[in-house]
C-alpha positions in Angstrom: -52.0 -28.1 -61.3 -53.8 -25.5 -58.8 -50.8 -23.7 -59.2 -50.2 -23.9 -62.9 -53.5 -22.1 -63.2 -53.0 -19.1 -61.1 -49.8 -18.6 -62.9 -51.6 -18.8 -66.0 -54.4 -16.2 -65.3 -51.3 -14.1 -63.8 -49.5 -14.4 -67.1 -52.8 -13.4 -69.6 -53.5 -10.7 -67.1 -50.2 -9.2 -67.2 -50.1 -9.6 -71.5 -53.3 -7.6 -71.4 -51.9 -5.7 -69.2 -48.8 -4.8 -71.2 -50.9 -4.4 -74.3 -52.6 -1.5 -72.0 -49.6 0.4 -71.3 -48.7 0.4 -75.1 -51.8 2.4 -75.6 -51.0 5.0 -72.8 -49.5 8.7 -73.7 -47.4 9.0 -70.6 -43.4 8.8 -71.9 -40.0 8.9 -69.8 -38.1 6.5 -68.0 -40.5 5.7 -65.6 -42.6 4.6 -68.0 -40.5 2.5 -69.7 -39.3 0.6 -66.8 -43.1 0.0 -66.0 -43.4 -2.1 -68.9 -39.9 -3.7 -68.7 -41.2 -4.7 -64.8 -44.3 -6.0 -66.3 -42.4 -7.7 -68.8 -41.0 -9.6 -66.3 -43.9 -10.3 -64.4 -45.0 -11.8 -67.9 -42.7 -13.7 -68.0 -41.7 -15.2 -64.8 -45.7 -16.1 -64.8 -45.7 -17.6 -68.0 -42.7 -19.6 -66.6 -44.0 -20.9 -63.6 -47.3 -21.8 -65.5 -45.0 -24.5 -67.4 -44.6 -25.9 -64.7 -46.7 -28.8 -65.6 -44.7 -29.6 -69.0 -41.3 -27.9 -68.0 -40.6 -28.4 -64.5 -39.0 -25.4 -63.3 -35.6 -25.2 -61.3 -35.8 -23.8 -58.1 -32.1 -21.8 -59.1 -33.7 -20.5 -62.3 -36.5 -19.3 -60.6 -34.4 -17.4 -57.6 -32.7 -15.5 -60.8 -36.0 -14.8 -62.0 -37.4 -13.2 -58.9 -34.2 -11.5 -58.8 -34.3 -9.4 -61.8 -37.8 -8.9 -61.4 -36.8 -6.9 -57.8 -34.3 -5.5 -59.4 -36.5 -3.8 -62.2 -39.2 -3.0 -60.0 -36.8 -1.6 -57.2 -35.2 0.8 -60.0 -38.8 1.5 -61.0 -39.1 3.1 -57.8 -36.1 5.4 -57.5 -36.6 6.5 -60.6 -40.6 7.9 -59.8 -38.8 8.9 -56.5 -36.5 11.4 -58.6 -39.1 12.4 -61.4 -36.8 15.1 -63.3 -34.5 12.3 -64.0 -34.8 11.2 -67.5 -31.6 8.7 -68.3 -30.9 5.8 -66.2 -27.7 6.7 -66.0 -28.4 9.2 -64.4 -30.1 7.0 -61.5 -27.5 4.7 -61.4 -25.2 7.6 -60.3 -26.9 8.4 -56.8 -25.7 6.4 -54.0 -28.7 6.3 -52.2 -29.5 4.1 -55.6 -26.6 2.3 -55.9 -27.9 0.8 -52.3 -31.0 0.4 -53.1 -29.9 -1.8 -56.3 -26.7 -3.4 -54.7 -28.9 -6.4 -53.1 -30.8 -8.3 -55.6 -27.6 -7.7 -58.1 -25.8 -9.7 -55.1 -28.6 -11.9 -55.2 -28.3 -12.4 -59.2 -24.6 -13.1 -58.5 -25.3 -15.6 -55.9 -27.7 -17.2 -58.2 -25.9 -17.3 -61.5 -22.6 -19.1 -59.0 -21.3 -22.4 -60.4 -21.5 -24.2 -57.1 -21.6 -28.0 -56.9 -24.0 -28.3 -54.0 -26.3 -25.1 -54.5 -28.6 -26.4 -51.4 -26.2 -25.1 -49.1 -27.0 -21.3 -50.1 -30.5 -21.4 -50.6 -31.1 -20.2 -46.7 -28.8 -17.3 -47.8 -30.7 -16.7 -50.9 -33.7 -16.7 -49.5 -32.7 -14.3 -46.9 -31.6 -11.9 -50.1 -35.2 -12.0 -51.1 -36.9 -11.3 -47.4 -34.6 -8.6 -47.6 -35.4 -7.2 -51.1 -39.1 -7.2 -50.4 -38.4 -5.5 -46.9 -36.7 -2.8 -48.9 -39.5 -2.3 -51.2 -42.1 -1.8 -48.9 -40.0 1.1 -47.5 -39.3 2.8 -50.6 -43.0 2.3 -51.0 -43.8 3.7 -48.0 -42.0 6.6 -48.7 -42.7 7.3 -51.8 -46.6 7.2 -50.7 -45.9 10.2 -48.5 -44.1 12.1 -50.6 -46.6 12.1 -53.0 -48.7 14.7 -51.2 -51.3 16.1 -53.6 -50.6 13.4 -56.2 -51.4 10.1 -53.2 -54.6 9.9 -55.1 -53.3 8.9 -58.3 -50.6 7.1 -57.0 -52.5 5.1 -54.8 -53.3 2.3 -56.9 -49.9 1.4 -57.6 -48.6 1.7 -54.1 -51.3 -1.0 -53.1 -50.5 -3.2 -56.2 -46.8 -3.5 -55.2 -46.9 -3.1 -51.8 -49.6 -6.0 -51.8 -46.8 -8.3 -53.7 -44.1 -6.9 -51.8 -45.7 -7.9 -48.4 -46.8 -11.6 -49.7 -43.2 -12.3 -51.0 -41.7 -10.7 -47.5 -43.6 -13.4 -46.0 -43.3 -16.3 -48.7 -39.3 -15.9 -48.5 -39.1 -15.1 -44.4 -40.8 -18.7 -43.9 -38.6 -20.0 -46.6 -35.5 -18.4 -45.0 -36.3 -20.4 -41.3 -37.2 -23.8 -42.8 -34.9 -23.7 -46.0 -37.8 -24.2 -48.6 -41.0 -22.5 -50.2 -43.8 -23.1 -48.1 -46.3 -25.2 -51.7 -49.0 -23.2 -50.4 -48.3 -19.9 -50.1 -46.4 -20.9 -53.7 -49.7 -22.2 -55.1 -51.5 -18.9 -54.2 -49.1 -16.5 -55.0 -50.6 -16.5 -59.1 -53.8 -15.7 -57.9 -52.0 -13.0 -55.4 -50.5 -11.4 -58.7 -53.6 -11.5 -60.8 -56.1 -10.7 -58.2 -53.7 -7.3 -57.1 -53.3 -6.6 -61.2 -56.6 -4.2 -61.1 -54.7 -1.4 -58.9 -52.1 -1.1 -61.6 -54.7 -0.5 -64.1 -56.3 1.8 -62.3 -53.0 3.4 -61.4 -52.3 4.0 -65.1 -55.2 5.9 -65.6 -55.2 8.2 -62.8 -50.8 9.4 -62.8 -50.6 11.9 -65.6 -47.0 12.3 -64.5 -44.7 9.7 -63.5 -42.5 10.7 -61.0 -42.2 12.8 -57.4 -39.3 15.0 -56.2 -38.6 13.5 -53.3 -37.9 15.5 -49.7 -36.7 13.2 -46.8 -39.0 14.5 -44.2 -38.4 14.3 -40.7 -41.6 12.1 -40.5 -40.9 10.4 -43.7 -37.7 9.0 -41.9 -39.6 8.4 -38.8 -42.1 5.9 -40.2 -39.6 4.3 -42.8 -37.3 3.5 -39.5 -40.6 2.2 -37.8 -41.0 0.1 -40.9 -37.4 -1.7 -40.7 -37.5 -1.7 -36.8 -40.8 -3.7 -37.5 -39.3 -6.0 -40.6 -36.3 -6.8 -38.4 -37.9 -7.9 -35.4 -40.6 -9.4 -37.0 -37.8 -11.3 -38.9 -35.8 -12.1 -35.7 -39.1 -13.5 -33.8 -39.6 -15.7 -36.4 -36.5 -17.5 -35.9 -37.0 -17.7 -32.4 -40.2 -19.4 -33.6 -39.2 -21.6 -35.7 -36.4 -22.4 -32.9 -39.0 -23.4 -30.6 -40.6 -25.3 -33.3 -37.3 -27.4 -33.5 -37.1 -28.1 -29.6 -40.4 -27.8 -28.4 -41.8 -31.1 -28.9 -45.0 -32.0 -28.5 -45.7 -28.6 -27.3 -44.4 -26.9 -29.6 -47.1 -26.1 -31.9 -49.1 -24.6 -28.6 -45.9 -22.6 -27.3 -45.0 -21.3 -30.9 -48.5 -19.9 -31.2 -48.2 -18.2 -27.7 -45.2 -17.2 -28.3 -46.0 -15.3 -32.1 -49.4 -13.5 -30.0 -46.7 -12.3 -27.4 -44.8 -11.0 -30.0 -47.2 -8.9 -32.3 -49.2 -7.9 -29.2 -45.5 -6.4 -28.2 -45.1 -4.5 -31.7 -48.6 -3.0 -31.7 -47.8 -1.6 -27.8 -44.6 -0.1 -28.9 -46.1 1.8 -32.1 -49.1 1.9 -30.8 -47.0 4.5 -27.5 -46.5 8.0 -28.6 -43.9 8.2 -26.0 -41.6 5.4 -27.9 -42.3 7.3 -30.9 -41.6 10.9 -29.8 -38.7 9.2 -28.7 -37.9 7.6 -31.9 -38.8 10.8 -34.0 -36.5 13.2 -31.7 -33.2 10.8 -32.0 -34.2 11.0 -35.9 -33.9 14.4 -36.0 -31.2 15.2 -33.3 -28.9 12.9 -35.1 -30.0 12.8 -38.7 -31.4 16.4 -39.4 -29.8 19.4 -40.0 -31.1 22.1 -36.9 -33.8 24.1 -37.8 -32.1 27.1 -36.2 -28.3 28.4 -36.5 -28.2 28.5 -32.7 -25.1 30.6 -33.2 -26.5 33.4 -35.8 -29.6 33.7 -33.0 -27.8 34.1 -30.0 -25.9 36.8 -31.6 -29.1 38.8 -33.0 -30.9 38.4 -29.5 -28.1 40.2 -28.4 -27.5 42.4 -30.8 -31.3 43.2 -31.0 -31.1 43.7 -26.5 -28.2 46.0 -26.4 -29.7 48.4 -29.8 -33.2 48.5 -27.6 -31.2 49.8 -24.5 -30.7 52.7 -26.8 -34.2 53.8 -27.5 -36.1 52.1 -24.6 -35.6 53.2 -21.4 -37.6 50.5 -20.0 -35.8 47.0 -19.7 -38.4 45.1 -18.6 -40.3 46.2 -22.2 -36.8 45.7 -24.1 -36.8 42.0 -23.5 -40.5 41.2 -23.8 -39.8 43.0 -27.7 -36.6 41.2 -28.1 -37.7 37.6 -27.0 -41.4 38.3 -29.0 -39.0 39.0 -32.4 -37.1 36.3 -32.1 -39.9 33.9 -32.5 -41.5 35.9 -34.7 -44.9 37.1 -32.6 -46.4 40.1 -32.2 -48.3 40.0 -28.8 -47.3 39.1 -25.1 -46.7 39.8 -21.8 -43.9 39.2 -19.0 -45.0 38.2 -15.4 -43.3 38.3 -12.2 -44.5 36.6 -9.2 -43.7 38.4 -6.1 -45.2 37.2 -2.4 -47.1 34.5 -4.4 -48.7 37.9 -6.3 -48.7 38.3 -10.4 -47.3 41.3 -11.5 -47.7 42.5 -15.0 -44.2 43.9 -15.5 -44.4 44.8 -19.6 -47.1 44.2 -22.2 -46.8 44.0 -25.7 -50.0 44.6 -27.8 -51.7 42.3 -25.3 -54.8 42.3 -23.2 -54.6 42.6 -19.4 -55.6 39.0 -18.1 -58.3 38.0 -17.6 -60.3 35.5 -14.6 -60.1 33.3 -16.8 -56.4 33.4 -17.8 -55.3 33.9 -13.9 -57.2 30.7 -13.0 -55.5 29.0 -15.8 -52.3 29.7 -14.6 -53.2 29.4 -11.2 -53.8 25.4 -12.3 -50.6 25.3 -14.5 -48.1 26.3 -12.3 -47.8 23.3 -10.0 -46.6 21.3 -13.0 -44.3 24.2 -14.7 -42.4 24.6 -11.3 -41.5 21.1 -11.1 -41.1 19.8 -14.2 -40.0 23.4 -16.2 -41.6 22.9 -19.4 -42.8 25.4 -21.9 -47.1 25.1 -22.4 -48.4 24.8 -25.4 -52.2 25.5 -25.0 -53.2 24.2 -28.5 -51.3 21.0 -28.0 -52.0 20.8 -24.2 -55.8 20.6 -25.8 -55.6 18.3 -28.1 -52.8 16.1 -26.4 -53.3 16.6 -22.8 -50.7 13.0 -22.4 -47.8 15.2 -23.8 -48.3 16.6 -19.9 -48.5 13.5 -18.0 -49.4 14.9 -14.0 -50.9 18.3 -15.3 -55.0 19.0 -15.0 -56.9 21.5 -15.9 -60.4 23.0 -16.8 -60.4 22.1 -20.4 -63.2 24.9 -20.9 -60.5 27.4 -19.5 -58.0 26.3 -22.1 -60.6 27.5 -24.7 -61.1 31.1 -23.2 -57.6 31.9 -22.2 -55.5 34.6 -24.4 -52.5 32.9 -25.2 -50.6 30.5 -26.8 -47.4 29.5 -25.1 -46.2 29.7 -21.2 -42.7 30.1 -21.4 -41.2 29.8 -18.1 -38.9 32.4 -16.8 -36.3 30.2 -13.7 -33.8 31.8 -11.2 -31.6 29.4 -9.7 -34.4 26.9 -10.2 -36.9 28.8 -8.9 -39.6 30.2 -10.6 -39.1 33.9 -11.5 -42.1 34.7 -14.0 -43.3 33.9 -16.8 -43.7 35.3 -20.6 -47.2 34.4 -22.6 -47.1 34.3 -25.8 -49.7 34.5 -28.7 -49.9 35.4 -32.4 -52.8 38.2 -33.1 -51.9 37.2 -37.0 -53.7 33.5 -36.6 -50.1 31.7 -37.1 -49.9 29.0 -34.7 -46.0 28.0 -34.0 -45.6 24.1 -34.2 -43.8 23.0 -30.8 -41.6 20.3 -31.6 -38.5 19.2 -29.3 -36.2 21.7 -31.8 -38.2 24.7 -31.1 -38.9 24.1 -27.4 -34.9 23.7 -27.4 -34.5 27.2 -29.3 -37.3 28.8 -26.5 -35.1 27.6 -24.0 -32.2 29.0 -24.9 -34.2 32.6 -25.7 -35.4 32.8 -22.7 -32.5 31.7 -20.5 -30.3 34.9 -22.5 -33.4 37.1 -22.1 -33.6 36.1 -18.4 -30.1 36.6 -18.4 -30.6 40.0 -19.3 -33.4 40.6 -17.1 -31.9 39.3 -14.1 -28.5 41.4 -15.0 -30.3 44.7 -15.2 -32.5 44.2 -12.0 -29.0 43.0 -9.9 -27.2 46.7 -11.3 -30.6 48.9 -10.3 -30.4 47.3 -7.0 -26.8 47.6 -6.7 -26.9 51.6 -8.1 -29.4 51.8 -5.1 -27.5 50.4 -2.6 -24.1 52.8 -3.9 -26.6 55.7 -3.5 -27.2 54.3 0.7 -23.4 53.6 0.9 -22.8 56.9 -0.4 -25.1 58.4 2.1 -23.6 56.2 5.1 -20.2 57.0 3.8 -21.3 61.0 3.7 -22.9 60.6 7.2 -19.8 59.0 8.6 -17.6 62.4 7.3 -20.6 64.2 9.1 -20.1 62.4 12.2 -16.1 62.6 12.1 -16.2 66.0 11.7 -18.8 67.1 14.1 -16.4 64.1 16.8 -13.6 67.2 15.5 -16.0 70.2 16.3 -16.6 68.8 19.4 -13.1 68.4 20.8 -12.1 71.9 20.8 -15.8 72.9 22.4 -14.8 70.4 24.7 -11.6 72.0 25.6 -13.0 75.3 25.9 -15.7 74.4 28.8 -13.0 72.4 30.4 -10.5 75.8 30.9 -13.8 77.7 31.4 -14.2 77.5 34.9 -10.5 78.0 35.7 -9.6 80.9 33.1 -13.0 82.6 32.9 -12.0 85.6 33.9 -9.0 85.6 32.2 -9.1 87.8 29.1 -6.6 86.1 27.0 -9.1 83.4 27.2 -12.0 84.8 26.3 -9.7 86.1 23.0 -8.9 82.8 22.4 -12.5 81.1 22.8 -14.0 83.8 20.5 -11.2 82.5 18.2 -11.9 79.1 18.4 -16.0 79.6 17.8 -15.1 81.5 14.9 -12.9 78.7 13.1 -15.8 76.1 14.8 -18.5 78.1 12.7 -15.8 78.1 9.7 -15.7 74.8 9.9 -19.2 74.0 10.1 -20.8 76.8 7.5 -18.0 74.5 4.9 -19.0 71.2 5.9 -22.8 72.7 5.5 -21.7 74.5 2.3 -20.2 70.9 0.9 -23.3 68.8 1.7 -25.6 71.6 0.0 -23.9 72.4 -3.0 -22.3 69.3 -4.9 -20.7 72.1 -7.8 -18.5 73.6 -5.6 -15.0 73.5 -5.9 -12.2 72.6 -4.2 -10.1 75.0 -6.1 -12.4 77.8 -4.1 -10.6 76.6 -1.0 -6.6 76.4 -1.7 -4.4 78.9 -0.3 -0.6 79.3 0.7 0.1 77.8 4.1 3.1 77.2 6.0 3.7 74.1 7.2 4.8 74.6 10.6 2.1 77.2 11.0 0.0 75.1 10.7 1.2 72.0 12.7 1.4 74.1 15.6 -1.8 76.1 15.6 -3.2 72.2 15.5 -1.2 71.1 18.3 -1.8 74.1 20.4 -5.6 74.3 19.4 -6.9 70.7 19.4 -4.1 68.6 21.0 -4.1 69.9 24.7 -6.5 67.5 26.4 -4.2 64.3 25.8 -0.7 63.2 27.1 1.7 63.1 25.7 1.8 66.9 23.9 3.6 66.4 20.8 6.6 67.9 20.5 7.9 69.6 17.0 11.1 69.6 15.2 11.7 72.1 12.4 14.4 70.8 9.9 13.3 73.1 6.8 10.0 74.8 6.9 7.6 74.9 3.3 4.8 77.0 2.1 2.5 75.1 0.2 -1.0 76.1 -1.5 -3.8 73.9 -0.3 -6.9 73.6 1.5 -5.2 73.9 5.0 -9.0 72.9 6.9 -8.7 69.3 4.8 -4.9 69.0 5.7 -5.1 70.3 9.6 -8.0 67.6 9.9 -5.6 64.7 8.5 -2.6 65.7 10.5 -4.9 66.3 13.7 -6.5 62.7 12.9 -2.6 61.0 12.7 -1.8 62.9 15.5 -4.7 62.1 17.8 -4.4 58.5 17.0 -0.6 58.7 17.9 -1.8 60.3 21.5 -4.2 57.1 21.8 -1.8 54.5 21.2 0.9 56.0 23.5 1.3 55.9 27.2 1.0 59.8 29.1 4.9 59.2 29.5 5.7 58.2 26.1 6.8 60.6 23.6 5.5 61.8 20.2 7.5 63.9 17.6 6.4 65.7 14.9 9.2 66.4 12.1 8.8 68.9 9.3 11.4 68.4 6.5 11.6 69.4 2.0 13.7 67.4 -0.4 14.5 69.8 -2.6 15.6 67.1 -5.6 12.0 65.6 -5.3 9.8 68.6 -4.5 8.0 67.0 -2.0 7.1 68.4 1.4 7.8 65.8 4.5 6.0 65.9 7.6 6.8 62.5 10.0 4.7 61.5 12.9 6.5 59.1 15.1 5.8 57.7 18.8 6.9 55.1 20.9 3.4 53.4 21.8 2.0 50.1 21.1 2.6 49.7 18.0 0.8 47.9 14.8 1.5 44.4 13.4 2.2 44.3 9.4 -0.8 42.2 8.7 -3.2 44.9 10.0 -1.4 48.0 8.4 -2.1 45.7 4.8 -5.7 45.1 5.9 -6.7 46.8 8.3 -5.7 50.3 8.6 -7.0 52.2 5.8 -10.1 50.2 5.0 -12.7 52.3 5.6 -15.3 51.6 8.7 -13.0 49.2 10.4 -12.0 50.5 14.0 -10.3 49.8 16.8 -11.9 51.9 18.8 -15.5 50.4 19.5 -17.9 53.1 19.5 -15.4 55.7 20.5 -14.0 55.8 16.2 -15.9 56.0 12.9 -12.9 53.8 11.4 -12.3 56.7 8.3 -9.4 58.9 9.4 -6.8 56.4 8.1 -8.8 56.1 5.2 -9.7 60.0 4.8 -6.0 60.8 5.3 -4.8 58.5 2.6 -6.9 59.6 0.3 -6.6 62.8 0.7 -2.5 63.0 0.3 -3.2 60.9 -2.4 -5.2 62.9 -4.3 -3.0 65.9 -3.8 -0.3 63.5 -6.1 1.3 62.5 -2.7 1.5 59.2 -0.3 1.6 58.1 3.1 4.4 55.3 4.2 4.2 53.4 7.2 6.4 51.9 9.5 5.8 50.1 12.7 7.2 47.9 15.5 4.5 46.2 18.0 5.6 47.5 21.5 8.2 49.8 19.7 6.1 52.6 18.0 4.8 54.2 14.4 6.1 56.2 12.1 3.8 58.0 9.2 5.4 59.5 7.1 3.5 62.4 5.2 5.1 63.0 1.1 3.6 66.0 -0.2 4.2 67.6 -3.4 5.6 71.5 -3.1 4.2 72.2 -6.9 
């Protein structure tokens, strides 16, 4: 009878109820399946509260609860899409058709002509656990979507969601123990009528049914919590009800431990921000379109780095600009550290730091070197567990002059770092996404950083080797200018008095000075021409002025062998110093009593002038004429060679459109063989 009654004051409150909403202005679909749903709340109230003359069938009833969650659940998606105005139109999204598709399984189930309907009640009620599961999330997110509107909508969210929870409940029990707990039966009519206020209230306060509806990111994080929650809740109570089976005499003690153990496990999980962070980033990573076109950026960084090369000459200030517009900020400043020192390398509408900014980096770069992660000051203030390990002067986060630390690594170690803030009071909201997107703009702005610094020190270090390599010429050509000083004192004491010799030193100073007022002339004026220096020469002239002039101290003398003789036009200084440096070498690599020849040939068909430098010395193997012998700075000759006359040679007949070939037998002798063009 107790629970006649409630069902009888839930039934007059409902009719009054209805009468209510008659009287209301508010028209469109949503509406009118508010008053069906209360309709049916009117009537499955009435029904139950007839109990006591007409007692009801538990089958009949089951169909009853499932159209009422059927209405109501429609209800629902229909506020959740308020431009819709024809429930066609509802039916016709699929995220409806879901919504919808288990109490019309449940109406099918109940409606079945089976012979022994016990055997599906379990299943049944399992359908209805279900039902009210799912309306307590579309609840839920129809609650936050409301925004401005939660206010009004308020009543009616605690109205339904308060019947919604007591029936999850009522049918979960039912579900484990295969029947309606008479209790929790007997007090659901009062439930109803006691929760009936809120929807009054609710009426009065929505002056438009219906919300458009945005699947936020949190929307989707709390609805997932929800389910997570309704499942395991759902799974611990069949473990419960398990131990209730085989537990005994115990098993009222054990089943209460076990349901504290249980809830005091849900309330750590949601109660962690670290399972939730977790929970919200797999969300979004897997659920969420990206919040940036990680493509389209990368391609206007770079865009945006290679225009301001144009107009900005420094780099260092390109990429602090570049990185600051791609996140949309109008102040900061890039740091290097060098010897453990801060250096200021580009500023950008930003303050020199302060003490109080240095001492708050000073604190904060322990924990950026080892766990690389971009500071946010705001958050690191208001949730200093985001940045478990890290410590700091709260009072300095409050004076320092930026925003964000981004972190600028080289090979893992730390390079600098870029500090961000927003003059324009914007404050950018640092969620996993945009901490990804930071990353990759500041690993392509490093990039570029670390690009430019590697070619400025690598244009330094051409500018040494091309003062080393100019120095080594130097050298080589004062070792030549030496030499033929050299010979001079060395026939001094013996032909002093001889005129002819006297004629002949004067001679040799005068081509020394020659040479020397060029070399001078070449190192002091880098316009002048080698055009200035080309004149006709014979070639046999020329060969033996160098053999008589510069080839006398060393055995063996080479000896010469005319074939067909050539007058060429070129520099004949450049060319006498390449044919003295093959000859010379020839002289070191052959014993006093070995022989070297020096043959002077034209090919007429080719054009080419061809001069041949053979002995019968030691030799070279193949690998070190492929490696070895015109690389520049690698001798054989310890201290005694520069290791550049091969090289100088080469390039030298090279340039004139000419080539050297070389052949060579170890313990035999080499050949070079000189191709120079006549024209």
């Amino acid at each position: 009878m107790l629970a006649e009654v409630g069902y009888l004051i839930s039934a007059l409150g409902y009719c009054l109820f209805l009468l209510l909403l008659f009287t209301t202005r508010n028209n469109g679909l949503p509406k009118k399946l508010l008053i069906l749903g209360v309709s049916a709340n009117l009537f499955a109230a009435a029904f139950y509260a007839a109990n006591q003359w007409f007692p009801t069938v538990l089958n009949v009833a089951l169909l009853l609860e499932s159209i009422k969650s059927l209405i109501w659940l429609v209800f629902i998606a229909s506020c959740l899409k308020g431009d819709q105005q024809s429930l066609l139109n509802i039916l016709r999204i699929p995220l409806n058709l879901v919504i919808i598709s288990i109490p019309l399984i449940a109406l099918v189930v109940a409606v079945l002509p089976i012979s022994n309907p016990e055997n599906l009640l379990k299943w049944q009620y399992l359908l209805h656990t279900l039902m009210s599961l799912e309306m307590l999330i579309l609840l839920e997110t129809f609650y936050r979507q409301a925004d401005q509107e939660r206010w009004a909508y308020k009543p009616l969210v605690l109205a339904l969601g308060g019947i919604a929870l007591f029936d999850f409940v009522l049918f979960s029990e039912a579900s484990m123990l295969n029947q309606i707990d008479p209790m929790l039966w007997e007090a659901r009519g009062y439930i109803f009528a006691a929760l009936l206020p809120f929807l009054v209230v609710a009426i009065r306060r929505i002056k438009h049914w219906g919300i458009d509806i945005f699947v936020s990111r949190d929307v989707v994080l709390h609805s997932s919590l929800l389910v997570v929650a309704g499942l395991y809740l759902f799974i611990m109570a069949l473990a419960g009800y398990a131990i209730k089976l085989v537990g005994g005499n115990w098993s009222n003690v054990i089943q209460v431990v076990f349901v504290f153990l249980s809830l005091t496990l849900l309330a750590a999980l949601f109660l962690s921000n670290q399972f939730r962070t977790k929970v919200k980033v797999f969300i979004t990573k897997h659920f969420f379109a990206n919040q940036f076109d990680y493509r389209e950026e990368w391609l206007s960084l770079t865009q945006k780095l290679e225009n301001s090369e144009e107009s900005i000459t420094d780099f260092y200030q390109t990429a602090t600009i570049s990185l600051m517009d791609a996140i949309n900020c109008n102040s900061g400043m890039l740091i290097k550290f060098r010897d453990n020192n801060m250096q200021c390398l580009a500023q950008l509408e930003h303050d020199d730091l302060s003490q109080i900014d240095i001492e708050l980096l000073n604190q904060v770069l322990p924990f950026i070197k080892q766990s690389q992660w971009i500071v946010d000051i705001e958050q690191l203030r208001s949730k200093p567990f985001e940045y478990e390990g890290l410590k700091v002067n709260h009072a300095l986060l409050n004076g320092c002059s930026f925003q964000l630390i981004l972190p600028v690594f080289q090979k893992d170690q730390l390079w600098g770092l870029v500090l961000i803030q927003d003059k324009d009071g914007k404050r950018l909201s640092l969620n996993w996404e945009l901490r990804d997107y930071l990353k990759v703009v500041t690993a392509q702005v490093a990039s570029y950083l670390f690009q430019h610094e590697a070619s400025k020190e690598l244009a330094e270090n051409a500018q040494f080797a091309a003062f080393s390599r100019m120095s080594a010429f130097v050298l080589h050509d004062l070792k030549n200018v030496l030499a033929q000083i050299d010979l001079i004192l060395s026939n001094a004491e013996q032909h002093k008095n001889n005129p002819e010799f006297i004629d002949d030193t004067f001679e040799t100073l005068q081509h020394t000075k020659s040479r020397m007022e060029k070399m001078l002339r070449q190192l002091t004026d880098k316009k002048d021409s080698n055009h200035e220096h080309l004149r006709p020469c014979i070639i046999s002239a020329l060969v033996q002025d160098i053999v008589d002039q510069r080839c006398q101290t060393l055995n063996p003398v080479p000896e010469i062998n005319i074939v067909k003789d050539q007058q060429l036009i070129l520099d004949s200084d450049k060319l006498g110093n390449v044919l003295y440096h093959l000859i010379n070498n020839a002289q070191q690599a052959t014993d006093d009593q070995g022989k070297i020849s020096i043959t002077l040939d034209c090919d007429d068909t080719q054009k080419t002038a061809i001069i041949v430098i053979a002995d019968n010395g030691c030799g070279m193997t193949d690998d070190f004429i492929q490696n070895r012998l015109f690389k520049p700075f690698d001798t054989t000759k310890g201290n005694a060679g520069m290791g550049i006359g091969a090289y100088d040679a080469k390039n030298y007949i090279e340039k004139m459109g000419g080539r050297i070939d070389v052949s060579s037998d170890v313990g035999k002798g080499s050949s070079f063989t000189l191709y120079i063009p006549t024209q």
